[in-house]
N, C-alpha and C positions, 0 to 999 in steps of 0.2 A: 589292635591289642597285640602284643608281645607274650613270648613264653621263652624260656630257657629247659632245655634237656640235658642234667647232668648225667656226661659222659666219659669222665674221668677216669672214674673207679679203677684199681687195680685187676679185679675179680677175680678174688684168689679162689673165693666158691667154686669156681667158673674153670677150674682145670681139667684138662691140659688144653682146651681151647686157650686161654688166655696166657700160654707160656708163648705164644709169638702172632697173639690177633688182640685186639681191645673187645670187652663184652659186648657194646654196644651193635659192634658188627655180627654177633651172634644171628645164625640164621633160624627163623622159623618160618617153616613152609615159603622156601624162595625168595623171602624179605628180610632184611635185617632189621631186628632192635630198634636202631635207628631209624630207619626208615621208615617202621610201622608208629613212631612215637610221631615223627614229623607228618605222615596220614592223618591223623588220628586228630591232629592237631586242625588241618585242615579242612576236616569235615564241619570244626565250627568256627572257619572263617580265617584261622591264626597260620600266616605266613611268615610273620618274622620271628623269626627262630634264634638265639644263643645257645649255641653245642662248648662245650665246653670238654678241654683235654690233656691228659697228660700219659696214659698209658697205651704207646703204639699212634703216638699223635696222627703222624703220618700216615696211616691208615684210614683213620675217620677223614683229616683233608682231601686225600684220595675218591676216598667214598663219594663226598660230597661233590664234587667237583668234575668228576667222570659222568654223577647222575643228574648235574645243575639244579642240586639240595631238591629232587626230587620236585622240583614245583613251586618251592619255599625258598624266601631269602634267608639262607642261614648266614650268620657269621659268628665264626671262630671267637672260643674266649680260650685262652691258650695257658695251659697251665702247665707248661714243659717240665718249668723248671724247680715244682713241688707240688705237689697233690695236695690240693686246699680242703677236702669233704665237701660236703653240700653246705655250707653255712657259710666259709670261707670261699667257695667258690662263686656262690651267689656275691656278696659282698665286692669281688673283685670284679665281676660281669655289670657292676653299677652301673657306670657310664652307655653300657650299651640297652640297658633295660630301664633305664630313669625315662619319665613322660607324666600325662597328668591320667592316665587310666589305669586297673588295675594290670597285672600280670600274671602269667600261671605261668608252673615251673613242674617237670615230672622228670621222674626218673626213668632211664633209656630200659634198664632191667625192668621194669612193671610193663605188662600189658592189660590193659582194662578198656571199655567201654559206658566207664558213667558220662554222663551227658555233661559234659562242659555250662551247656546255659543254666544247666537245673541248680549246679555250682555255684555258678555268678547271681543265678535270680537269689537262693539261702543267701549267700555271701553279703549281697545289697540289701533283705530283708533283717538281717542281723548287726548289720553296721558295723562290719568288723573288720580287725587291721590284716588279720589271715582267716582264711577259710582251708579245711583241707578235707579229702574224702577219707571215710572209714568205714571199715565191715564190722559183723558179729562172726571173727573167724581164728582159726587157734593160731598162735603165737607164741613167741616167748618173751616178745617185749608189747607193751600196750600203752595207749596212753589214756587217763583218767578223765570219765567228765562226769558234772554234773547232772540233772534232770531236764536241764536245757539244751545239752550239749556242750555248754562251754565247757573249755579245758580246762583243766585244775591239775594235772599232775601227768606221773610215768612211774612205769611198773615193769622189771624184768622177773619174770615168774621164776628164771631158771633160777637164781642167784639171789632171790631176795629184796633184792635193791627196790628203793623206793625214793623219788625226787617228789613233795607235795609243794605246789605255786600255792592252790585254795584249798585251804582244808574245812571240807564238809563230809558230812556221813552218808552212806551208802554210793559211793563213787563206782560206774559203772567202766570197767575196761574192754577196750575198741581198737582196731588195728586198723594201722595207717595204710591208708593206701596212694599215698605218694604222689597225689595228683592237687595243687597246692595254688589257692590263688591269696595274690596279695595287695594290701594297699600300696602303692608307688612310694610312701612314707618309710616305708620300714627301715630305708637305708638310713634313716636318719637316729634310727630308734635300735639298731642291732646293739649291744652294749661289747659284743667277741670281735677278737681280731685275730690274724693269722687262720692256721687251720683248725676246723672247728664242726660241727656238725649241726643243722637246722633243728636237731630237739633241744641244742641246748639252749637257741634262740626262741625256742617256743615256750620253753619252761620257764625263762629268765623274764620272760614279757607277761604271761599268763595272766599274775596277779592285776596289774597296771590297766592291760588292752585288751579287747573284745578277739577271743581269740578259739573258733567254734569249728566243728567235727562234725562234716555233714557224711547221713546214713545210707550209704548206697546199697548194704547186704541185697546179696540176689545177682548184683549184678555182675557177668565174666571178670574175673583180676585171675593172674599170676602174676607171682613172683619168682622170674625166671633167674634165679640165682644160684642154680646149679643144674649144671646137664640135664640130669633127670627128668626138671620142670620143662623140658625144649619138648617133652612129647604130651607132657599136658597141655600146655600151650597152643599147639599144632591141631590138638582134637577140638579148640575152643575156638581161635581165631585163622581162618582160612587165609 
């Protein structure tokens, strides 16, 4: 199995670290971001890795390459010359993540420990084109589902905004937790091109594709997206 770690991002949250390092190499407790994505990855089996870059490239190549990707085959999806998002990134990382099994995909910012298999077993029990993890935790964006879990929408609390795929009543809102398996299909089924972001592929497919929000609440996540979270993080993950 394959996974891709977007490691782009500019992280503007993430200042003044990131006015001359990329987030990803953010340290907590002696490891970087990185590093602790590509573990983490490994503990259920996933060596081959896609990192993907565009801010301080050269830095993360360094990384990898001083540590021989920690254990893991990673290779570069190199996004020098425009920061694609995560939807646009993924999209361009095709070629290296196309195969006939699924893929998982996380963000280098999250750290978590839901179980990978528990993932894939929902994901194969649901028959679905994406699987992604989610909590009952506060937010300011969310995304909607039914009583089964399936997706049906998104919801920014701060602003109002409302995108609905399935419009049903009593829609329960759930917060992503960034850790994302997919059918090897998808590439074919994205409808965005250029830069883009993976909610607006999740929202655009919703109606169409089996596309399910599995409940991890309980288990350790930060969202290491601003200094701050480096010493929640550090109390949570050794």
């Amino acid at each position: 199995m394959k996974a891709m770690i977007f490691s782009a991002g500019l992280g503007t949250r993430f200042k003044p670290w990131t006015d001359s390092h990329p987030k990803a190499l953010a340290i907590v407790n002696g490891k970087s971001l990185l590093q602790r994505n590509v573990e983490y990855l490994q503990q259920y089996g996933i060596r081959d890795v896609v990192v993907n870059i565009h801010h301080f490239p050269q830095q993360i190549i360094e990384a990898i390459q001083q540590n021989k990707g920690w254990g893991s085959n990673v290779i570069i999806s190199d996004e020098t010359s425009e920061v694609l998002e995560t939807g646009g990134g993924l999209l361009k990382a095709k070629d290296l993540l196309q195969g006939d099994e699924p893929f998982v995909t996380l963000n280098a910012d999250f750290l978590t420990d839901l179980d990978i298999n528990d993932l894939l077993k929902f994901h194969k029990e649901k028959k679905s084109l994406i699987s992604f993890g989610i909590t009952n935790r506060k937010t300011s964006r969310y995304f909607l589902f039914d009583e089964d879990n399936r997706l049906c929408g998104w919801r920014n609390t701060n602003t109002g905004e409302e995108k609905i795929s399935i419009s049903k009543p009593g829609l329960k809102q759930m917060a992503y937790s960034c850790v994302v398996v997919f059918q090897s299909e998808i590439f074919e089924l994205i409808p965005q091109r250029g830069k883009f972001s993976l909610v607006e592929t999740y929202l655009s497919l919703a109606a169409q594709y089996p596309i399910y929000g599995y409940d991890h609440t309980g288990d350790k996540l930060v969202d290491v997206g601003k200094p701050e979270s480096v010493a929640i993080a550090e109390k949570l993950f050794n």
